[in-house]
OpenMM code with the backbone's topology and positions (N, CA, C; nanometers):
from openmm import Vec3, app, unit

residues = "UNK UNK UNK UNK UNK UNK UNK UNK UNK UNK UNK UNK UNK UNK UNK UNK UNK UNK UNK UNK UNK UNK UNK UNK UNK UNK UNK UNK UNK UNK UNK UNK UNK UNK UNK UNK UNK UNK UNK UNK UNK UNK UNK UNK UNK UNK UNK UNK UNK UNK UNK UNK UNK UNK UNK UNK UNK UNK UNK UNK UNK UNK UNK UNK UNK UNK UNK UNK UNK UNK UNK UNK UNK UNK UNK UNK UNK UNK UNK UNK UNK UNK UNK UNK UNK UNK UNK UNK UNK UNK UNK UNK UNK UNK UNK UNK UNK UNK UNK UNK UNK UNK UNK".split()
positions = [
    Vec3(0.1872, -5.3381, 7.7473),
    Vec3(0.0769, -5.3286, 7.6527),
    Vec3(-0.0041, -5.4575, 7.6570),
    Vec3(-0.1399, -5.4681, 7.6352),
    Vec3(-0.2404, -5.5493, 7.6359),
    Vec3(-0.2537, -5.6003, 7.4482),
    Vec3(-0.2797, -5.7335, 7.4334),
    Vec3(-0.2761, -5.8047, 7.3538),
    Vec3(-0.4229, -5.8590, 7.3456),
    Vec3(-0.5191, -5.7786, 7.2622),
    Vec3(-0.6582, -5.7967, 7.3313),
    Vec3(-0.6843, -5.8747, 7.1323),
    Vec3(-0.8118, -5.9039, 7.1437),
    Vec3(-0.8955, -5.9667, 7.0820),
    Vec3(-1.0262, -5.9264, 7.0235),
    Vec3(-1.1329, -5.9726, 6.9896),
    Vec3(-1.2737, -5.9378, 6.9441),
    Vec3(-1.3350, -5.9041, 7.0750),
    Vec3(-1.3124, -6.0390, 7.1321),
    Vec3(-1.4101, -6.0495, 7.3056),
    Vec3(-1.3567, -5.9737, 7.4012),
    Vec3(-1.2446, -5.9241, 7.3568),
    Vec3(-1.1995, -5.8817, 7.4916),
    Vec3(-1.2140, -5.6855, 7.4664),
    Vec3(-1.2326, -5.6428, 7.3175),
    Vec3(-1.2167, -5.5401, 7.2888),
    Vec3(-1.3280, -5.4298, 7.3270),
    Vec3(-1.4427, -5.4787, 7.3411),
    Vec3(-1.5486, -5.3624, 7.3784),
    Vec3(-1.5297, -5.3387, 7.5380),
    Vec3(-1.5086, -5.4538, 7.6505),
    Vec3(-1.4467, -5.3999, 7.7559),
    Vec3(-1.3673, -5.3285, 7.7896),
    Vec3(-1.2749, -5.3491, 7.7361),
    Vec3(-1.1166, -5.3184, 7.7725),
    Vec3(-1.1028, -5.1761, 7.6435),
    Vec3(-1.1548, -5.1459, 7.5501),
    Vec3(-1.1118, -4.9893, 7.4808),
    Vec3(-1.2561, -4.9380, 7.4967),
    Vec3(-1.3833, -4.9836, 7.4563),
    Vec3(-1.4980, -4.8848, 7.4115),
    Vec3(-1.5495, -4.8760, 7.5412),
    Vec3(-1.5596, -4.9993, 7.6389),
    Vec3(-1.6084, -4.9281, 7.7506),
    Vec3(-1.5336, -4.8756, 7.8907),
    Vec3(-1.3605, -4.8611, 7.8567),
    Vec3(-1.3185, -4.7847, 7.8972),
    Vec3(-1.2824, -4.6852, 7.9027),
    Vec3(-1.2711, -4.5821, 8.0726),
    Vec3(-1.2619, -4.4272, 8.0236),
    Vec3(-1.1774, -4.3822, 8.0547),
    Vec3(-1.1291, -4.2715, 7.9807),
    Vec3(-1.0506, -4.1896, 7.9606),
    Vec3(-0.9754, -4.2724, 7.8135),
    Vec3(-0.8344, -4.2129, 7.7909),
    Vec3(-0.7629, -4.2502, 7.6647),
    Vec3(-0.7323, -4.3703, 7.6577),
    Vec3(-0.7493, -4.4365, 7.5316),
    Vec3(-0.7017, -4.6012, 7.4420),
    Vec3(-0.6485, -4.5899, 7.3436),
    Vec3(-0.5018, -4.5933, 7.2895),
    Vec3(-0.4894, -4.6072, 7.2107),
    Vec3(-0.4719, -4.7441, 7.1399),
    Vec3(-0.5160, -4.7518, 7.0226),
    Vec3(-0.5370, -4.9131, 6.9787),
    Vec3(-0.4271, -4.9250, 6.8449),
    Vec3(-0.3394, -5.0582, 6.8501),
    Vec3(-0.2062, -5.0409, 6.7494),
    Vec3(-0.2565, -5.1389, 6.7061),
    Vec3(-0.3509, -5.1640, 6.5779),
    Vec3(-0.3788, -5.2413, 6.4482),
    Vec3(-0.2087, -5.2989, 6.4255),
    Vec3(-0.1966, -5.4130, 6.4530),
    Vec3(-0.0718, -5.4497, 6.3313),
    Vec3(-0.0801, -5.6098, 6.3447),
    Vec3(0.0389, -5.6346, 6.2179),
    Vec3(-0.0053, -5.7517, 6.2028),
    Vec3(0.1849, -5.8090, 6.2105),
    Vec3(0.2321, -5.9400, 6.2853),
    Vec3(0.3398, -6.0156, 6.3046),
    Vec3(0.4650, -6.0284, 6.1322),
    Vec3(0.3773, -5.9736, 6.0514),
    Vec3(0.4685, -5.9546, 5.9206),
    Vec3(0.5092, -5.7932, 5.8704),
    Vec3(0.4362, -5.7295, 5.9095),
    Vec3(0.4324, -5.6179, 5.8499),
    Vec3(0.6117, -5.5198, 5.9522),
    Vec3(0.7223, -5.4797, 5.8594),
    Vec3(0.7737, -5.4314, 5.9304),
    Vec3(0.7348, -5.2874, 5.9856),
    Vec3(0.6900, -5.2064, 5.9156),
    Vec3(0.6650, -5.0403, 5.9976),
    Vec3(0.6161, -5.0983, 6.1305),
    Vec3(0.5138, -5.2189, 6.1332),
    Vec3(0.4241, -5.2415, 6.2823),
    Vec3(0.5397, -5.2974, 6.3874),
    Vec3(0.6513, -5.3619, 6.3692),
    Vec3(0.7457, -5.4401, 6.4083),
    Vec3(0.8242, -5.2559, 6.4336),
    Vec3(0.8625, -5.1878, 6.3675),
    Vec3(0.9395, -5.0502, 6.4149),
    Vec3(0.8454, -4.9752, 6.5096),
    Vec3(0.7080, -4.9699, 6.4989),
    Vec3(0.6364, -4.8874, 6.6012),
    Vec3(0.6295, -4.9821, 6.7302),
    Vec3(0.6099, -5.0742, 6.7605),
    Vec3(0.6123, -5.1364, 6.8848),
    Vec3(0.6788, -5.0998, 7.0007),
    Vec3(0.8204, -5.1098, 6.9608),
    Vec3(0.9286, -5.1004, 7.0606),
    Vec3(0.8788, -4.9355, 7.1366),
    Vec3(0.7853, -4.8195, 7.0921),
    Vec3(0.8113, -4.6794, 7.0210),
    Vec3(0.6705, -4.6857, 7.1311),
    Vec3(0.5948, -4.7961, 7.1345),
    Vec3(0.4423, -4.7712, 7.1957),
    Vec3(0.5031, -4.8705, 7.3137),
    Vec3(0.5577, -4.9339, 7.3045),
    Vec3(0.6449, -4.9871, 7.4887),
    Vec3(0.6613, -4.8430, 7.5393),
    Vec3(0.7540, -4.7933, 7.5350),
    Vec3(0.8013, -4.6806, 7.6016),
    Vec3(0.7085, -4.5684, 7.6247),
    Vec3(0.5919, -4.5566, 7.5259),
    Vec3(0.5176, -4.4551, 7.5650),
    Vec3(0.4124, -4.5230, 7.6808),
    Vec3(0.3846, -4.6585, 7.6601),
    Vec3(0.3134, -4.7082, 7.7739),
    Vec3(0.3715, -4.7119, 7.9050),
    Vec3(0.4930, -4.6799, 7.8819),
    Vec3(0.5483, -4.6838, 8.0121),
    Vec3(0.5728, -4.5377, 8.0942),
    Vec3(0.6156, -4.4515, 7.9943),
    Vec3(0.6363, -4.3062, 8.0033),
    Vec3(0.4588, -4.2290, 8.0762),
    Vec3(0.3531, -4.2561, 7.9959),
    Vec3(0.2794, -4.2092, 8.0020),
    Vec3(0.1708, -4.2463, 8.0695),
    Vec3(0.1382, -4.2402, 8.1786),
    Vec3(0.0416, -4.3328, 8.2928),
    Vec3(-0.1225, -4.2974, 8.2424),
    Vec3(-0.1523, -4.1548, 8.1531),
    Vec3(-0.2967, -4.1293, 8.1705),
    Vec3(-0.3337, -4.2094, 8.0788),
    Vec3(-0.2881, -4.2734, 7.9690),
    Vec3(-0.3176, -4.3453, 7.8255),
    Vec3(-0.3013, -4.5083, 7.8557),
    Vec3(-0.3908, -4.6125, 7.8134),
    Vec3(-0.4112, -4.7553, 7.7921),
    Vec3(-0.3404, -4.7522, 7.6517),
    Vec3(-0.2793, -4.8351, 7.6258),
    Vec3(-0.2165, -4.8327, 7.5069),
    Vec3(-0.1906, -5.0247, 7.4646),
    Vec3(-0.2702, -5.0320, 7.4081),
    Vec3(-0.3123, -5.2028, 7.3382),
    Vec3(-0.3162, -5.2200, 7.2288),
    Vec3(-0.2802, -5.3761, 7.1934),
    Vec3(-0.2394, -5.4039, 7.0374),
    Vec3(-0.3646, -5.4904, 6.9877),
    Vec3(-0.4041, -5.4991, 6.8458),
    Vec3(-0.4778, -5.5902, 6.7806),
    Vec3(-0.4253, -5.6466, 6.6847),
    Vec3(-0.4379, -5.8073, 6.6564),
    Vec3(-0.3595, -5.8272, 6.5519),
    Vec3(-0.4321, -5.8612, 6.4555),
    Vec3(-0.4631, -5.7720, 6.3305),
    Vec3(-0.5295, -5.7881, 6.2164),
    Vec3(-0.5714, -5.9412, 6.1415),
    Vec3(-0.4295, -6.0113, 6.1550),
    Vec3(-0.4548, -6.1291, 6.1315),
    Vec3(-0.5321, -6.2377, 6.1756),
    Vec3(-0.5574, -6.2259, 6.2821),
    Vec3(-0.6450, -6.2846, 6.3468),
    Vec3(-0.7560, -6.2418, 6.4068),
    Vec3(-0.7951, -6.0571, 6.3503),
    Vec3(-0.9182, -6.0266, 6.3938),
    Vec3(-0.9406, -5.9313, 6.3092),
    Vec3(-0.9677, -6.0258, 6.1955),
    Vec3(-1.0179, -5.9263, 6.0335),
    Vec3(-1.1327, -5.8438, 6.0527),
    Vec3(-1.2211, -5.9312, 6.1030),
    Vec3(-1.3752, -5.8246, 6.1514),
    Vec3(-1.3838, -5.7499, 6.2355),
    Vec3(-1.3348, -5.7945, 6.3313),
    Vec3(-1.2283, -5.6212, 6.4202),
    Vec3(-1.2162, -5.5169, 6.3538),
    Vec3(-1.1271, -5.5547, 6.2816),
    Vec3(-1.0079, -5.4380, 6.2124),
    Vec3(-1.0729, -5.3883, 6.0861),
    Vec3(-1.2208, -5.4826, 6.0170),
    Vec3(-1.2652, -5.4402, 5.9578),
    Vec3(-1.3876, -5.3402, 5.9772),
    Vec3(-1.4725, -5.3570, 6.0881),
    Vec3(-1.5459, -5.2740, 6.1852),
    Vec3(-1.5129, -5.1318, 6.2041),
    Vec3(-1.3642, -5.1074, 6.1877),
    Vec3(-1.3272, -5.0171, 6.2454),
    Vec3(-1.2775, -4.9305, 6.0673),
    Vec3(-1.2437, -4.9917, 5.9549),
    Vec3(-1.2543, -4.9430, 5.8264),
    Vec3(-1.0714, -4.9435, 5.8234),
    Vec3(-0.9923, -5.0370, 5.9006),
    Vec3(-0.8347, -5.0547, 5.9059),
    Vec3(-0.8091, -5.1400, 5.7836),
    Vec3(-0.7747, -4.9875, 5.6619),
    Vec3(-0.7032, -5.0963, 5.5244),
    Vec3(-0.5629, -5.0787, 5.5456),
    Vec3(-0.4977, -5.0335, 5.5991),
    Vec3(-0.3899, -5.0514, 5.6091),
    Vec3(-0.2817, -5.0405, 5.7502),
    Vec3(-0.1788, -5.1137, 5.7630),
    Vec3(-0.1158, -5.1145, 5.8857),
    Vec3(0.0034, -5.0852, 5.9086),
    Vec3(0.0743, -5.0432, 6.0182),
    Vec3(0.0275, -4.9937, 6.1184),
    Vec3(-0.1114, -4.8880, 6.1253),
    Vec3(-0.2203, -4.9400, 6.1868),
    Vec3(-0.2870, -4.8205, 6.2225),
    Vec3(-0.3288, -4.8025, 6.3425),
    Vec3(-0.3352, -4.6471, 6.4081),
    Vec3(-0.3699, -4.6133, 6.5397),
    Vec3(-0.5124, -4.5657, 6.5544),
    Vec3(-0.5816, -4.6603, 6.6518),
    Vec3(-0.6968, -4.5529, 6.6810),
    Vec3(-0.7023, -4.4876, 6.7958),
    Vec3(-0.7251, -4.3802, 6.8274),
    Vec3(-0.7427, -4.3042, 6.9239),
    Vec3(-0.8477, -4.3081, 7.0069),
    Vec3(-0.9104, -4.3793, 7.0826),
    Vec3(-1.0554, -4.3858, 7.1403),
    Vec3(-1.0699, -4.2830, 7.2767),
    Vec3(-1.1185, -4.1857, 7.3213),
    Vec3(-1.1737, -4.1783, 7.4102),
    Vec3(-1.2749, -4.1879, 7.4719),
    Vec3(-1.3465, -4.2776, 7.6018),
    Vec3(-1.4448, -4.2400, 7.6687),
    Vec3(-1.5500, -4.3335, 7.5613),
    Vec3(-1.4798, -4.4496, 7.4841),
    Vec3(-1.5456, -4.4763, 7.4244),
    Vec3(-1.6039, -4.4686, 7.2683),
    Vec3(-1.5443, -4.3417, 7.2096),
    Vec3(-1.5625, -4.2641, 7.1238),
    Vec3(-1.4186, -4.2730, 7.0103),
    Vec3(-1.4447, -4.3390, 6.9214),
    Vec3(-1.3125, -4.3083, 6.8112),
    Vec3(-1.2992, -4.1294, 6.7654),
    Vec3(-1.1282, -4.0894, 6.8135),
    Vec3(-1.1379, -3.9315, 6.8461),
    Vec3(-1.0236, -3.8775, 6.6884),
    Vec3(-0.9620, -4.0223, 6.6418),
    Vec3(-0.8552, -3.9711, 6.5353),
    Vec3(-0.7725, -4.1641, 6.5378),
    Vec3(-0.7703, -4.1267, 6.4504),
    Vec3(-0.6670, -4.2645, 6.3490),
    Vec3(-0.5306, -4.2008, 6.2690),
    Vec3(-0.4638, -4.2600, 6.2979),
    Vec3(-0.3180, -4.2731, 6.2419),
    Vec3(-0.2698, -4.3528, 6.1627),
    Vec3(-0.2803, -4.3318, 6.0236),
    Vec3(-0.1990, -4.4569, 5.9918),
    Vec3(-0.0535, -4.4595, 5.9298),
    Vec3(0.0483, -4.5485, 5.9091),
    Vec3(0.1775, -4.5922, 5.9397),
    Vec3(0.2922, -4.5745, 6.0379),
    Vec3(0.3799, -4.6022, 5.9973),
    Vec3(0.4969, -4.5451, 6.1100),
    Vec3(0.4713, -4.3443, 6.1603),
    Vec3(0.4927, -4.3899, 6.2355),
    Vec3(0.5280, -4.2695, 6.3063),
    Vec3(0.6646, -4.1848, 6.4337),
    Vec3(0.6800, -4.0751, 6.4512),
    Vec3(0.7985, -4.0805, 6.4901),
    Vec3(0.7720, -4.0772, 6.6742),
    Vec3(0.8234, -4.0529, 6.7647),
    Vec3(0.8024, -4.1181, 6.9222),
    Vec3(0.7057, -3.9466, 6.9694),
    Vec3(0.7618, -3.8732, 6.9156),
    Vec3(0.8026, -3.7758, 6.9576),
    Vec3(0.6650, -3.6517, 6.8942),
    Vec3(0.6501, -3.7296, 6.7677),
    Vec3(0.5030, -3.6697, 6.7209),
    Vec3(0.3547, -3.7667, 6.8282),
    Vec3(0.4046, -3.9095, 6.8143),
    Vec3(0.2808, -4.0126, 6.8995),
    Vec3(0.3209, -3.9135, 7.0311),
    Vec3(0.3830, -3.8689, 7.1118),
    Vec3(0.3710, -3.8573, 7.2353),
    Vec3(0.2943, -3.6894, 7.2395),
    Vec3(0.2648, -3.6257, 7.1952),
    Vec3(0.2310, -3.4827, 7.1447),
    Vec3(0.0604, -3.5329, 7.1359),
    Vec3(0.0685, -3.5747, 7.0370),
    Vec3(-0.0601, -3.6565, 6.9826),
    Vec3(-0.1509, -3.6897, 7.1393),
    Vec3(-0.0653, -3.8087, 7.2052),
    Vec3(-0.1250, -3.8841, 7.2659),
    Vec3(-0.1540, -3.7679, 7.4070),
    Vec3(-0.0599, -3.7091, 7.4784),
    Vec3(-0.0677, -3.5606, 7.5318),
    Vec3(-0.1598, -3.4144, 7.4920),
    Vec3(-0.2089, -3.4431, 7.3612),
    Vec3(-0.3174, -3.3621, 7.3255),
    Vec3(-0.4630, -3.3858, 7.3850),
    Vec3(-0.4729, -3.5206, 7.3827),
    Vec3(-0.6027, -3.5912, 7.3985),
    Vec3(-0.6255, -3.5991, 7.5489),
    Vec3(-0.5420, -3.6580, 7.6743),
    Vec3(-0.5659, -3.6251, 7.7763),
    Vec3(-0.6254, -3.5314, 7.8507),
] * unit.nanometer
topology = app.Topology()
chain = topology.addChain("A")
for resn in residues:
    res = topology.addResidue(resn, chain)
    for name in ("N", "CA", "C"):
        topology.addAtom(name, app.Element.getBySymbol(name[0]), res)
């Protein structure tokens, strides 16, 4: 998974194509600390999906741009386009359905 930023975010999710999923979380929050390990494996499992983290804490206007009050949250981007948001924990098995819908 990619550990992206403000500057690095319109390259790397809005003006890339096909699927992004984007994991809002922040280094305190535990649900974001339980989904991680959960979005390793799907980045690894699943080759058609980019799957990258933002960390709220350090990119409030990011995360505020995007209307993220609370965390864990997922955005779904395709092609550029925010397609669905997720927010908190979730189970591997619903994200992989999810993320397999959108492809």
């Amino acid at each position: 998974m990619i550990m992206l930023d403000t500057a690095d975010f319109e390259k790397e999710v809005m003006a890339e194509k096909g699927l992004v999923l984007v994991d809002f979380y922040a280094d305190w929050c535990m649900p974001c600390k339980m989904l991680s390990p959960i979005l390793e494996e799907l980045s690894e499992e699943i080759d058609d999906v980019k799957i990258v983290k933002v960390n709220t804490d350090k990119n409030q206007e990011l995360a505020s741009s995007f209307g993220i009050m609370s965390i864990p949250t997922l955005l779904f981007v395709k092609d550029g386009k925010v397609i669905d948001t997720m927010v908190g924990m979730r189970p591997k098995e619903e994200l992989e359905r999810v993320i397999k819908s959108y492809i």
